[in-house]
Biopython code that builds the backbone (N, CA, C, O; Angstrom):
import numpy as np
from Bio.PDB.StructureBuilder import StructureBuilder

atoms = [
    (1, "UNK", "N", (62.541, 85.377, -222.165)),
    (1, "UNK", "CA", (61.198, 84.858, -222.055)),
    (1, "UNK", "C", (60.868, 84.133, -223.347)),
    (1, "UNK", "O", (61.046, 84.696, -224.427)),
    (2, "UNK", "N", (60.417, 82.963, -223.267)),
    (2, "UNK", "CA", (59.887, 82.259, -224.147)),
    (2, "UNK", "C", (58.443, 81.606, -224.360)),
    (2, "UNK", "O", (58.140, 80.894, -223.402)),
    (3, "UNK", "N", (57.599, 81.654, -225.236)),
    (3, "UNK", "CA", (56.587, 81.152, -225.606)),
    (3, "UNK", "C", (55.865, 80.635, -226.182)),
    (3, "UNK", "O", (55.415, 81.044, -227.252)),
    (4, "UNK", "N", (55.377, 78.962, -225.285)),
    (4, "UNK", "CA", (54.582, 77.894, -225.935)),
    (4, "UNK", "C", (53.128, 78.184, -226.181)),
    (4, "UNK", "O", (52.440, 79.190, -226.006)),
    (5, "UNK", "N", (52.886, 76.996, -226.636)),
    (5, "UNK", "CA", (51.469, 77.143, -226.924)),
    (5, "UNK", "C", (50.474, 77.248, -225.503)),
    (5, "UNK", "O", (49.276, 77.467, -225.685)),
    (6, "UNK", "N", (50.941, 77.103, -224.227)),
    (6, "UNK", "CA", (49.954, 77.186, -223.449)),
    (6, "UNK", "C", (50.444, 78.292, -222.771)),
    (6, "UNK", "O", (49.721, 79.285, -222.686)),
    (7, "UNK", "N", (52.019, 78.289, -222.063)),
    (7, "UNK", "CA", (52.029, 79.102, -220.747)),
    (7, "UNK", "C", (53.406, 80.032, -221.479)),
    (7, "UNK", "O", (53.871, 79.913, -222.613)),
    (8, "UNK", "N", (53.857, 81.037, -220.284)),
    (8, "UNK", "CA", (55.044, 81.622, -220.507)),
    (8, "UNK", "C", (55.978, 81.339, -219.527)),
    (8, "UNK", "O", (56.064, 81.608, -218.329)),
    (9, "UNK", "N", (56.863, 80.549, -220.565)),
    (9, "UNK", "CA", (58.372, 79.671, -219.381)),
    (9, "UNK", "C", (59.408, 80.452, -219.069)),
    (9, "UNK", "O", (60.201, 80.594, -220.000)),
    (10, "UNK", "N", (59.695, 81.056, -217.993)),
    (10, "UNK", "CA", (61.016, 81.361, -217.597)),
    (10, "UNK", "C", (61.960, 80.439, -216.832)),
    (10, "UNK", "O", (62.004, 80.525, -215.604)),
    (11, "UNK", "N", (62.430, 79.896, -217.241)),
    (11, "UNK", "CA", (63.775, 79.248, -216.657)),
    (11, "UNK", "C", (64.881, 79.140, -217.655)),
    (11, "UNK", "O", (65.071, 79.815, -218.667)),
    (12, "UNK", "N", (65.730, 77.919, -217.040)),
    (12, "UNK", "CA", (67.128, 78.363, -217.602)),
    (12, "UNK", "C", (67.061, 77.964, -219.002)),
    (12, "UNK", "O", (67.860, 78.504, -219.766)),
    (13, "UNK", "N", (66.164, 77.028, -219.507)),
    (13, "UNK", "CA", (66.492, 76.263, -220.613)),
    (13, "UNK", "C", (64.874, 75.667, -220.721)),
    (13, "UNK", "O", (64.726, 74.528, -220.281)),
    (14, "UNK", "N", (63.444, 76.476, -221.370)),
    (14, "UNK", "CA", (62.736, 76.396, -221.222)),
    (14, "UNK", "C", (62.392, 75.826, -222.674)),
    (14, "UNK", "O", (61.312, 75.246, -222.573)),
    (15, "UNK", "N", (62.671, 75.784, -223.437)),
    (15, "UNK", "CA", (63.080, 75.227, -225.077)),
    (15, "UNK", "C", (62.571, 73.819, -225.027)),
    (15, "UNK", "O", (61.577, 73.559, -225.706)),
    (16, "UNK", "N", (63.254, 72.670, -224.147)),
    (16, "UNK", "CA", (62.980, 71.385, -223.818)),
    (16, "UNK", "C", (61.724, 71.457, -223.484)),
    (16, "UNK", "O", (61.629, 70.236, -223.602)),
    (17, "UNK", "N", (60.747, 71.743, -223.198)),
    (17, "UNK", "CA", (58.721, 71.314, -222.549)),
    (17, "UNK", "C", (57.915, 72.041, -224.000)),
    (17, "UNK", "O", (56.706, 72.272, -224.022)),
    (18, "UNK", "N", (58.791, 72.310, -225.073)),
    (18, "UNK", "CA", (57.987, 72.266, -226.486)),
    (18, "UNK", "C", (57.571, 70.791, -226.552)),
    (18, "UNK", "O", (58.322, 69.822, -226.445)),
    (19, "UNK", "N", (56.375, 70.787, -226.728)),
    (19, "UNK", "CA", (55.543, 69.576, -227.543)),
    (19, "UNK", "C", (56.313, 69.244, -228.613)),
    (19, "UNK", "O", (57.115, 70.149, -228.843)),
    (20, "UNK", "N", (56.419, 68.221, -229.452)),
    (20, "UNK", "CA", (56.599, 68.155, -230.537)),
    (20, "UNK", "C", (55.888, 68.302, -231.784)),
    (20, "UNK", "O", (56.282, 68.674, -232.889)),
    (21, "UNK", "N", (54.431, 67.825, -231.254)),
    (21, "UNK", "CA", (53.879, 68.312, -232.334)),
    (21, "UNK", "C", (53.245, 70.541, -232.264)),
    (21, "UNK", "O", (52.475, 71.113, -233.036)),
    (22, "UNK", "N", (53.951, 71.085, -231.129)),
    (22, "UNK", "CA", (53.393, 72.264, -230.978)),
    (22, "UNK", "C", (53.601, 73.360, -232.545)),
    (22, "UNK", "O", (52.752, 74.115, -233.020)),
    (23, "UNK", "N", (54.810, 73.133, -232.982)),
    (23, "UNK", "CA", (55.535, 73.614, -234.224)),
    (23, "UNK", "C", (54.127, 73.583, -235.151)),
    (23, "UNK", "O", (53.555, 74.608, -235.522)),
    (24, "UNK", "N", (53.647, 72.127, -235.473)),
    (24, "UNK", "CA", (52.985, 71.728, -236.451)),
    (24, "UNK", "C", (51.448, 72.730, -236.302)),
    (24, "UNK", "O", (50.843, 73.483, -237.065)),
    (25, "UNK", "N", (51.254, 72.263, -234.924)),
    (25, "UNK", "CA", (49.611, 73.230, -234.741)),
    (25, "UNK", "C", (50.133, 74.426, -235.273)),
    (25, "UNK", "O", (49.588, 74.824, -236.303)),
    (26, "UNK", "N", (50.985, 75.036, -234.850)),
    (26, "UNK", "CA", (51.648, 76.492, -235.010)),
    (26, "UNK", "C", (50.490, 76.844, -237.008)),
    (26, "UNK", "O", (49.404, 77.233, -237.439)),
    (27, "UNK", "N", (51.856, 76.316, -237.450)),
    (27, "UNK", "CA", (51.405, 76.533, -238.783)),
    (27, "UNK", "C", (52.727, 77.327, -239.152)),
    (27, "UNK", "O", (53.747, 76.679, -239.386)),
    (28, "UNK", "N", (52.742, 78.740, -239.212)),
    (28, "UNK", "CA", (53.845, 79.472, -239.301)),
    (28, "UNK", "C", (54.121, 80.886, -238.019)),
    (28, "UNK", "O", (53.219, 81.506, -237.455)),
    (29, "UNK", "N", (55.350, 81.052, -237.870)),
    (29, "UNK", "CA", (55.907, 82.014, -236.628)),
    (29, "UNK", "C", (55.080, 83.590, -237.168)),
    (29, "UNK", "O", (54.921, 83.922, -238.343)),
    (30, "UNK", "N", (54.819, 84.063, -236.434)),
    (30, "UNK", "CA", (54.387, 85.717, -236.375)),
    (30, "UNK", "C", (55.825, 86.131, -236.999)),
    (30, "UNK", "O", (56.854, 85.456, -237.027)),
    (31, "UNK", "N", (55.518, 87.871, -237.651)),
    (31, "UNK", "CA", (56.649, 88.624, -238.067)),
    (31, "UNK", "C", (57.550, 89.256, -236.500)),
    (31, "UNK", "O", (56.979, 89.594, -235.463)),
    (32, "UNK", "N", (58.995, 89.270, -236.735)),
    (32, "UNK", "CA", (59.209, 89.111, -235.482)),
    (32, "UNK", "C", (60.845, 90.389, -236.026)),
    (32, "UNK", "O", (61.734, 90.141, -236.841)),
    (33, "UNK", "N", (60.629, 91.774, -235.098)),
    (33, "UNK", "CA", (61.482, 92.622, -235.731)),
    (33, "UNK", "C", (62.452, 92.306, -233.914)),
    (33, "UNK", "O", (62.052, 91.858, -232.839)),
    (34, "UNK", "N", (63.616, 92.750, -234.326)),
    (34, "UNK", "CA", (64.477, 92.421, -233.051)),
    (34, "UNK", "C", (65.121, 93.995, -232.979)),
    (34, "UNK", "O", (65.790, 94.419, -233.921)),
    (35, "UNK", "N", (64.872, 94.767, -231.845)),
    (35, "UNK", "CA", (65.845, 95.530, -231.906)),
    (35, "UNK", "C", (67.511, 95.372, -231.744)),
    (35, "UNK", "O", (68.000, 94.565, -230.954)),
    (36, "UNK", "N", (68.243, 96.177, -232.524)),
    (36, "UNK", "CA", (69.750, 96.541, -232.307)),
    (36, "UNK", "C", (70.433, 96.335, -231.073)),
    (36, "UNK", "O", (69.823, 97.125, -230.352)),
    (37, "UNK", "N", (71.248, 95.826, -230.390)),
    (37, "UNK", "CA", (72.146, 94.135, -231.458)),
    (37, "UNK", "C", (71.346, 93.115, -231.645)),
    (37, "UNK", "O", (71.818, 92.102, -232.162)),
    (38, "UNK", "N", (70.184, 93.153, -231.326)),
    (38, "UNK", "CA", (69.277, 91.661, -230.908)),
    (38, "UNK", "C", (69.031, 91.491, -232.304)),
    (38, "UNK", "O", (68.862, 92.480, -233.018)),
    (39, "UNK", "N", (68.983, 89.964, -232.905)),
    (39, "UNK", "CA", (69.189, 89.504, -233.966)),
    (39, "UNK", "C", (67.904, 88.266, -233.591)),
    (39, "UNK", "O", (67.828, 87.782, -232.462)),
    (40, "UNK", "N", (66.801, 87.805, -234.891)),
    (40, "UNK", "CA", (66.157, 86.931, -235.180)),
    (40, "UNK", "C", (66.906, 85.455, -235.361)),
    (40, "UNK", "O", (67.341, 85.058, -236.442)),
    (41, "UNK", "N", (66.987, 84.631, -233.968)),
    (41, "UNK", "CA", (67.426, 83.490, -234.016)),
    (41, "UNK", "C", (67.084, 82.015, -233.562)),
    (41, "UNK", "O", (66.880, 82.017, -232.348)),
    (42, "UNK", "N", (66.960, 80.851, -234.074)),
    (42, "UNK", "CA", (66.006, 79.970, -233.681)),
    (42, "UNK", "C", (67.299, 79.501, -232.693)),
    (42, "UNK", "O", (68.482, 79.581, -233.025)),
    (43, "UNK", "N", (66.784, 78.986, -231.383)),
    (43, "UNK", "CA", (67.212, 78.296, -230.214)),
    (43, "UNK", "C", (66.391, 76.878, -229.783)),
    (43, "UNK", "O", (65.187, 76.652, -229.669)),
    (44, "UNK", "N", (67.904, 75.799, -229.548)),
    (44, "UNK", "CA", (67.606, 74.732, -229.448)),
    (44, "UNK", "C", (66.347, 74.253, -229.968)),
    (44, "UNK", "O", (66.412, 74.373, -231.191)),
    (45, "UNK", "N", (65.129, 73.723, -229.596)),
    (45, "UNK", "CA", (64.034, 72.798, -230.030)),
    (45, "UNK", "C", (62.861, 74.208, -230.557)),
    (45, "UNK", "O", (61.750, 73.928, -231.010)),
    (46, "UNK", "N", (63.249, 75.416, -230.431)),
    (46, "UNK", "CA", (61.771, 76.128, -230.577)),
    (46, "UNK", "C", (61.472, 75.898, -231.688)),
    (46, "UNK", "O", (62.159, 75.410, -232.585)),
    (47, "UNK", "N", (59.767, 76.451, -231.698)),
    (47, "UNK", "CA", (59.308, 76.353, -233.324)),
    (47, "UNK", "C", (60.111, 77.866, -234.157)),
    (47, "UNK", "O", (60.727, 78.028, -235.211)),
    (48, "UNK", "N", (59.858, 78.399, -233.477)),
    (48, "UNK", "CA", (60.033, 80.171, -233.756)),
    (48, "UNK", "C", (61.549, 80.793, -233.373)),
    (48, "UNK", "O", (62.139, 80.371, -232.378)),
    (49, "UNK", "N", (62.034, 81.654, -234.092)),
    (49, "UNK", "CA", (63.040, 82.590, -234.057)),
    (49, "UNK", "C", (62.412, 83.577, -232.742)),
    (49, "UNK", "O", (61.274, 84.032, -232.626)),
    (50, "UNK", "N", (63.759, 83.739, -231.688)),
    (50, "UNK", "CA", (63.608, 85.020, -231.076)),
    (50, "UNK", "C", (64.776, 85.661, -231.075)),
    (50, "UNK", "O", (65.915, 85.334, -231.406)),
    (51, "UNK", "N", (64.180, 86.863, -230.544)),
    (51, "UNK", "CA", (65.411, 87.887, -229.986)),
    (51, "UNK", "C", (66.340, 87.576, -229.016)),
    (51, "UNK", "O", (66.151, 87.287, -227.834)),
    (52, "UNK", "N", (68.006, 87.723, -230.038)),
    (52, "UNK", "CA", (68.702, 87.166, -228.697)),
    (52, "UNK", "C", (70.300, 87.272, -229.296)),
    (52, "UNK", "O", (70.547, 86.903, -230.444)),
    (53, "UNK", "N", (71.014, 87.640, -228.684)),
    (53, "UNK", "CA", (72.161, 88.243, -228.278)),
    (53, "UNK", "C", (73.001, 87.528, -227.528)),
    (53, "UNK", "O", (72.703, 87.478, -226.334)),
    (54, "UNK", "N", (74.308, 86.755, -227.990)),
    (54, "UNK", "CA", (75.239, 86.190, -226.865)),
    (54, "UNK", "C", (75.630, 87.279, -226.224)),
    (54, "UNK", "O", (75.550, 88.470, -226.522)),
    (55, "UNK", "N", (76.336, 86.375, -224.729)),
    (55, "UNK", "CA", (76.778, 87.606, -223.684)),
    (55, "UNK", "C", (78.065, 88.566, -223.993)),
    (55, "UNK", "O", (78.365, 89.497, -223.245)),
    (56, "UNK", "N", (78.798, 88.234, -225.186)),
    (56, "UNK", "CA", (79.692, 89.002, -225.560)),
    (56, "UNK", "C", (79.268, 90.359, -226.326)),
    (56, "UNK", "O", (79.980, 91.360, -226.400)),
    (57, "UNK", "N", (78.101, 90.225, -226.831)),
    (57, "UNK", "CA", (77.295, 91.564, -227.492)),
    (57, "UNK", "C", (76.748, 92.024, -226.029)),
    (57, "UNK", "O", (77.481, 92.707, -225.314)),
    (58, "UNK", "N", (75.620, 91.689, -225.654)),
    (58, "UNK", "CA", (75.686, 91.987, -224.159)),
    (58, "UNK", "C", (75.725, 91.384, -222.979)),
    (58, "UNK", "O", (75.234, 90.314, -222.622)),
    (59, "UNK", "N", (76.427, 92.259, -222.343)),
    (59, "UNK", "CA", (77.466, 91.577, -221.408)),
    (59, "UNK", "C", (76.114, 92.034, -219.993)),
    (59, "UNK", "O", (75.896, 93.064, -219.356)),
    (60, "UNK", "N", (75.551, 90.809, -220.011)),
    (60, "UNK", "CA", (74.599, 91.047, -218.911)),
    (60, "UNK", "C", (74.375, 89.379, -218.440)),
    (60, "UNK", "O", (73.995, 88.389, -219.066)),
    (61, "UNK", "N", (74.841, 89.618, -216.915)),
    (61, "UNK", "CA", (74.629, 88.179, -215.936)),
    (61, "UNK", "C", (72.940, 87.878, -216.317)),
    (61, "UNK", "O", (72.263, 88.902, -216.220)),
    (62, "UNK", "N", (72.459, 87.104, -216.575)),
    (62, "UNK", "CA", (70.926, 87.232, -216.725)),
    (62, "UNK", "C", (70.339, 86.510, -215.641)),
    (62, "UNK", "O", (69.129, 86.493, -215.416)),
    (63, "UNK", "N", (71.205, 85.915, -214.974)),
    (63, "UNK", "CA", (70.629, 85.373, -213.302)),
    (63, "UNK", "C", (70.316, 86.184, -212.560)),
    (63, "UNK", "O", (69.238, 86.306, -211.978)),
    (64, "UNK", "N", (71.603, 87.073, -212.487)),
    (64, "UNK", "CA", (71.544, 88.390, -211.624)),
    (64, "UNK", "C", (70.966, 89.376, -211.416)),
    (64, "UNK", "O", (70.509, 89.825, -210.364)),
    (65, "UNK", "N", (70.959, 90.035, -213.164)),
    (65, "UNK", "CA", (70.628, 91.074, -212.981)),
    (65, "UNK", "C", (69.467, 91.641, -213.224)),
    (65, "UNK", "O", (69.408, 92.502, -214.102)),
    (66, "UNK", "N", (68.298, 91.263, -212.482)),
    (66, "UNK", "CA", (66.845, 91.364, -212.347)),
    (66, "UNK", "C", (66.802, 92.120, -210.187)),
    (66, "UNK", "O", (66.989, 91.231, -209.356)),
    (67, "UNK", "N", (66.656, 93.045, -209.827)),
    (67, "UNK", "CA", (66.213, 93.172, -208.709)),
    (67, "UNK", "C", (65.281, 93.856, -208.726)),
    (67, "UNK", "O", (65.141, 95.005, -209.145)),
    (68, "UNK", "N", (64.164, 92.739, -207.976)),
    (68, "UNK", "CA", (62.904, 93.441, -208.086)),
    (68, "UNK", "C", (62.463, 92.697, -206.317)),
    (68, "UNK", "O", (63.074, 92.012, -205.497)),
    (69, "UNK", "N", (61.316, 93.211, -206.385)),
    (69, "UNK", "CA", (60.406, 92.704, -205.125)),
    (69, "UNK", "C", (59.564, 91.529, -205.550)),
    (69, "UNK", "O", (59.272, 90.665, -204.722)),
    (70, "UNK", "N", (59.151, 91.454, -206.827)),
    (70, "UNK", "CA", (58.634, 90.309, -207.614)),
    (70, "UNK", "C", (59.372, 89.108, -207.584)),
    (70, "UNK", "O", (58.622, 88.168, -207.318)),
    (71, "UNK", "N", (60.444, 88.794, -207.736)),
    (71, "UNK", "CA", (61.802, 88.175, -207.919)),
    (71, "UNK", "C", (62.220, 86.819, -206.695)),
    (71, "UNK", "O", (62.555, 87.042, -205.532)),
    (72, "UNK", "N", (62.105, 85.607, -207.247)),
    (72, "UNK", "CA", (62.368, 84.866, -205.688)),
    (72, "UNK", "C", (63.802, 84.222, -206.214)),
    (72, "UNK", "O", (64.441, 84.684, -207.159)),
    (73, "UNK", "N", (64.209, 83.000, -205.381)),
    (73, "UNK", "CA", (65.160, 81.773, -205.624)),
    (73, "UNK", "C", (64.506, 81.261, -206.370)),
    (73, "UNK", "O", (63.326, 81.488, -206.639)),
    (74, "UNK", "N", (65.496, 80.197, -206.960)),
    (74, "UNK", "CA", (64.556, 78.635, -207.974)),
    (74, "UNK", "C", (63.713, 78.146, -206.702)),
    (74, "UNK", "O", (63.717, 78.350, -205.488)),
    (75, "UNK", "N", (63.020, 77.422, -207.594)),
    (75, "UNK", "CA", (62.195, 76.477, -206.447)),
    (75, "UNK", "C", (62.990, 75.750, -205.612)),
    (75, "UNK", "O", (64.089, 75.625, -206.153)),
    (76, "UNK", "N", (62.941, 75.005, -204.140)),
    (76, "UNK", "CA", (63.713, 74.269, -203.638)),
    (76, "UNK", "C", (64.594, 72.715, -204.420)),
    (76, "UNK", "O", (65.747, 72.283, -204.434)),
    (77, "UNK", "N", (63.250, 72.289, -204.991)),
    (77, "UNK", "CA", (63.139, 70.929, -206.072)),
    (77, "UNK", "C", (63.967, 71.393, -207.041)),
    (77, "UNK", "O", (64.484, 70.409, -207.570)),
    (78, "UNK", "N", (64.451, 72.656, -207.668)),
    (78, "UNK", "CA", (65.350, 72.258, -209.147)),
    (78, "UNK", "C", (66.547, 72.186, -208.810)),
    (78, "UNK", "O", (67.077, 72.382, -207.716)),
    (79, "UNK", "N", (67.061, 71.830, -210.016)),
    (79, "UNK", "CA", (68.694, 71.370, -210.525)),
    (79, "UNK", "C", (69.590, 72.381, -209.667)),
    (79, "UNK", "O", (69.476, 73.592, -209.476)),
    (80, "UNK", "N", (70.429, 71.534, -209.264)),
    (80, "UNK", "CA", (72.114, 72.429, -209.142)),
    (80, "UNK", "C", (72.049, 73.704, -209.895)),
    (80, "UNK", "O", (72.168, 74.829, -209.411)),
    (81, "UNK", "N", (71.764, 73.274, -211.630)),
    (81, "UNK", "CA", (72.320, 74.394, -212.277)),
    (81, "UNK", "C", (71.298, 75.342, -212.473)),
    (81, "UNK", "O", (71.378, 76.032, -213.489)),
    (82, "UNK", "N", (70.431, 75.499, -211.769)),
    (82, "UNK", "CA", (69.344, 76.327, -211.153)),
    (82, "UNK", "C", (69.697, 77.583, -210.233)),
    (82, "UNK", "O", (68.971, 78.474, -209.793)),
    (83, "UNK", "N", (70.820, 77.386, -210.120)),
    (83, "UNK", "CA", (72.002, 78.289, -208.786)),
    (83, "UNK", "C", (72.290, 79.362, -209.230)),
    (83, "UNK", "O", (73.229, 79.534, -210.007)),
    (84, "UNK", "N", (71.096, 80.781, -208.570)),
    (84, "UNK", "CA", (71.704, 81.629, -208.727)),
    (84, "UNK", "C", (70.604, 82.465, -209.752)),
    (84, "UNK", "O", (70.709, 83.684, -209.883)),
    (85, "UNK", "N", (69.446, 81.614, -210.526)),
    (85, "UNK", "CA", (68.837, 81.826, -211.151)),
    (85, "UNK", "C", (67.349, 82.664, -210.357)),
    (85, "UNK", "O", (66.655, 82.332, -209.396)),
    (86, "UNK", "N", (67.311, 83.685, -211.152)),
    (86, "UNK", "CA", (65.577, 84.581, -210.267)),
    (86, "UNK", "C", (64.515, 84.004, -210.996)),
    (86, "UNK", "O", (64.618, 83.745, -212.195)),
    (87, "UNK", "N", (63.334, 83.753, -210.219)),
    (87, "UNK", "CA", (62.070, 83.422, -210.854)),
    (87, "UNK", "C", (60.855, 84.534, -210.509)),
    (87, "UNK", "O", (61.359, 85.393, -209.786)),
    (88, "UNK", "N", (59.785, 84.758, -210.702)),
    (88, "UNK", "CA", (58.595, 85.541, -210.486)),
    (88, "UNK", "C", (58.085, 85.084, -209.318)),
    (88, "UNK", "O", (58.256, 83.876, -209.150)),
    (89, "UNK", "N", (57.424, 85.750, -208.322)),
    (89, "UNK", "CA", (56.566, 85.237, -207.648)),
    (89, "UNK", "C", (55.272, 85.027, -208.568)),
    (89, "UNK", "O", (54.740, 85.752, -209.409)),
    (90, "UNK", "N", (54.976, 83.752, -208.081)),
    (90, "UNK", "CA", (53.507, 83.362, -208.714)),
    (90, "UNK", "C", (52.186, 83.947, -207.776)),
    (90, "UNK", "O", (52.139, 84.015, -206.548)),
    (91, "UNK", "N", (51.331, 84.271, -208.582)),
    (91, "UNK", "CA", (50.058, 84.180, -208.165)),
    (91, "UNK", "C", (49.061, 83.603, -209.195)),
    (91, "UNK", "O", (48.761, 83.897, -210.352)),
    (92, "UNK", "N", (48.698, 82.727, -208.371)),
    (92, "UNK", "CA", (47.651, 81.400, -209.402)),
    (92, "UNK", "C", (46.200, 81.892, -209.313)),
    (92, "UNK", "O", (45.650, 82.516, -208.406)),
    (93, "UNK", "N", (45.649, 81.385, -210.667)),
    (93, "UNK", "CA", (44.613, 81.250, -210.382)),
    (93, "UNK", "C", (43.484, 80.475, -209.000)),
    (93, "UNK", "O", (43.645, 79.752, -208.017)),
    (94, "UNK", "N", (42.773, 80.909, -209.435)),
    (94, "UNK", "CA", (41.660, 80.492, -207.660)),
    (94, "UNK", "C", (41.764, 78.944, -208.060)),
    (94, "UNK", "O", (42.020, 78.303, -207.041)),
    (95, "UNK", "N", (41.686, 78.342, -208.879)),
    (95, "UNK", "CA", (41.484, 76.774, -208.716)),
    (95, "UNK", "C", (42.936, 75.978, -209.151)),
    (95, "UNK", "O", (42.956, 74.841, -209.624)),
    (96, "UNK", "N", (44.260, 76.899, -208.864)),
    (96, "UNK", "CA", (45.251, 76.232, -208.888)),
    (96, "UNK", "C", (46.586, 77.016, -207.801)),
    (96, "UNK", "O", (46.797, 78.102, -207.262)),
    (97, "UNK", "N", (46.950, 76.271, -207.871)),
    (97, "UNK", "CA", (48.403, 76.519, -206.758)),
    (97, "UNK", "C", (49.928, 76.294, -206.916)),
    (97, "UNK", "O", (50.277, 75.318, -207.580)),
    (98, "UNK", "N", (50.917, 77.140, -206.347)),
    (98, "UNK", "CA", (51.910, 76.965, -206.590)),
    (98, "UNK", "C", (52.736, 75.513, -206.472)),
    (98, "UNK", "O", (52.459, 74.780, -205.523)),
    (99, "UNK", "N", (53.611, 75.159, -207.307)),
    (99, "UNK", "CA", (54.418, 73.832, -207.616)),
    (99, "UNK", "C", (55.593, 73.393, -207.842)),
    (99, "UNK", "O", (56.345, 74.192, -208.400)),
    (100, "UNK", "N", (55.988, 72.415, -207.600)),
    (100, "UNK", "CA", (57.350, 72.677, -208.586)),
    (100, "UNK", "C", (57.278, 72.681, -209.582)),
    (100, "UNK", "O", (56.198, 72.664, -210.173)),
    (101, "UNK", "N", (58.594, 72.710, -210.236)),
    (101, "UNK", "CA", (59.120, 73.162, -211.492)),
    (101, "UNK", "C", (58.647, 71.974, -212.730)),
    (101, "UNK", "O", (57.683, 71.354, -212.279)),
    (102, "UNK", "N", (58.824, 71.734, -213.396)),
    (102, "UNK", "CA", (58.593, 70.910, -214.753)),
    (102, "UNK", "C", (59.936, 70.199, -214.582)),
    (102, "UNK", "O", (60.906, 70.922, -214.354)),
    (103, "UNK", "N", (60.093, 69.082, -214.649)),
    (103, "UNK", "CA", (61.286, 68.617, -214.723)),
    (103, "UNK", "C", (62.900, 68.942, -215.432)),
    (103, "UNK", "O", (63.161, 68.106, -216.297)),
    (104, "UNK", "N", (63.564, 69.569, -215.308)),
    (104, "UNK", "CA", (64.500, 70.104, -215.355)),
    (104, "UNK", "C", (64.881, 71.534, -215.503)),
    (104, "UNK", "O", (65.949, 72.087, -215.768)),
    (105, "UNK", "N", (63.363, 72.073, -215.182)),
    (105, "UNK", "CA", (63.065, 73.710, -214.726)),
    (105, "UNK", "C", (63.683, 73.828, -213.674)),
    (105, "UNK", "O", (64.386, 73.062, -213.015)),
    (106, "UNK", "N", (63.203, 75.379, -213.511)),
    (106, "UNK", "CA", (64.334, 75.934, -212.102)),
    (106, "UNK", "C", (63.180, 76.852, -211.556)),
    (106, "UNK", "O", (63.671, 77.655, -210.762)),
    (107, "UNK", "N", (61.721, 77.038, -211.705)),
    (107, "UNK", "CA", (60.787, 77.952, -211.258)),
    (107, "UNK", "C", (59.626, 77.060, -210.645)),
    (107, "UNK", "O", (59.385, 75.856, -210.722)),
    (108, "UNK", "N", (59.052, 78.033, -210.058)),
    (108, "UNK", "CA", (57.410, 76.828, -209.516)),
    (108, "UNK", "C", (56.509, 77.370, -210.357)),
    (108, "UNK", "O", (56.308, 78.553, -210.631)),
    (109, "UNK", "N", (55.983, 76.381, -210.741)),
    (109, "UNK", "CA", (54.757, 76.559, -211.563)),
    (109, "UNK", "C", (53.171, 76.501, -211.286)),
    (109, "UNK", "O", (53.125, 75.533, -210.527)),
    (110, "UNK", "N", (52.170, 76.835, -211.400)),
    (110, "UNK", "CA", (50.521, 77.100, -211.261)),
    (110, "UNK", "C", (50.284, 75.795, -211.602)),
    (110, "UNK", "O", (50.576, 75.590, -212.780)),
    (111, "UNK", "N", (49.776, 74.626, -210.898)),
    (111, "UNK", "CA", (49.509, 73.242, -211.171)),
    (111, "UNK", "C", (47.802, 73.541, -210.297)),
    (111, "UNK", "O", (47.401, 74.233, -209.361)),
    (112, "UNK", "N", (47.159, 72.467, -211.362)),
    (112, "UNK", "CA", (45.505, 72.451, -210.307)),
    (112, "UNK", "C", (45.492, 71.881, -209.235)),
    (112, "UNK", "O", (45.561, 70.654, -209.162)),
    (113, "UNK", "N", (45.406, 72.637, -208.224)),
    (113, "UNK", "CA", (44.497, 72.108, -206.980)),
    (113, "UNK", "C", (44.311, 70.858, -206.459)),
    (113, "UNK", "O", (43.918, 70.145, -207.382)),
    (114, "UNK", "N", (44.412, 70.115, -205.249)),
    (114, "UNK", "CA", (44.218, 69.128, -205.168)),
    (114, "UNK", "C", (42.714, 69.166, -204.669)),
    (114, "UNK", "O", (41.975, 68.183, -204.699)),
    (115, "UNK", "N", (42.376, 70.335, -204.237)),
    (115, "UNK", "CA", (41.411, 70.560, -202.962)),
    (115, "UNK", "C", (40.178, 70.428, -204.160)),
    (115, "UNK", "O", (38.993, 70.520, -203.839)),
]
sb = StructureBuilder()
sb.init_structure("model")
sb.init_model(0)
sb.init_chain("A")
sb.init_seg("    ")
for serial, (resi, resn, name, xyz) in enumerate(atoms, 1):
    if name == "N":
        sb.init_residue(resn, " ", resi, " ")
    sb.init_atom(name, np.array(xyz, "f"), 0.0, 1.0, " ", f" {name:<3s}", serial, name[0])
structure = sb.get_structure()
């Protein structure tokens, strides 16, 4: 799980829909302790270091291994490499509705309303 300045992105590669200037509003990252093996590490474009572990420390499918009742497919609209990936069921606010994904996301997202 990762987090911008507005929403919380789960997909495969949620790093890319940082603003550029989001870093700057930032100012500086919160103190950020990682538990054991999880190690403080900055990934691709974020402003901030998170917790995070290649799959050889742990050895966990992260597509997979989520079974819940919460839990859907990617949206119909994302990428190939969207295959295989779980998203949340959404529930939107009253003046917005489910969507697709952000362009090269793999989840549907809470977009406003047309109505």
């Amino acid at each position: 799980m990762f987090v911008t300045l507005t929403k919380i992105v789960l997909a495969a590669n949620p790093i890319e829909y940082i603003s550029p200037y989001a870093c700057e509003k930032l100012g500086s990252c919160p103190g950020l302790t990682c538990p054991p093996p999880l190690e403080a590490t900055r990934r691709g474009k974020g402003c901030c270091p998170v917790c995070w572990a290649p799959d050889h420390v742990i050895s966990m499918d992260r597509h997979q291994a989520i079974k819940s009742p919460y839990t859907i497919k990617a949206h119909p609209a994302a990428p190939s490499s969207c295959e295989g990936v779980k998203c949340f069921k959404l529930h939107c606010p009253e003046n917005e509705e489910v969507g697709p994904p952000l362009p090269g996301g793999c989840c549907a997202i809470c977009r406003a309303s047309n109505a």
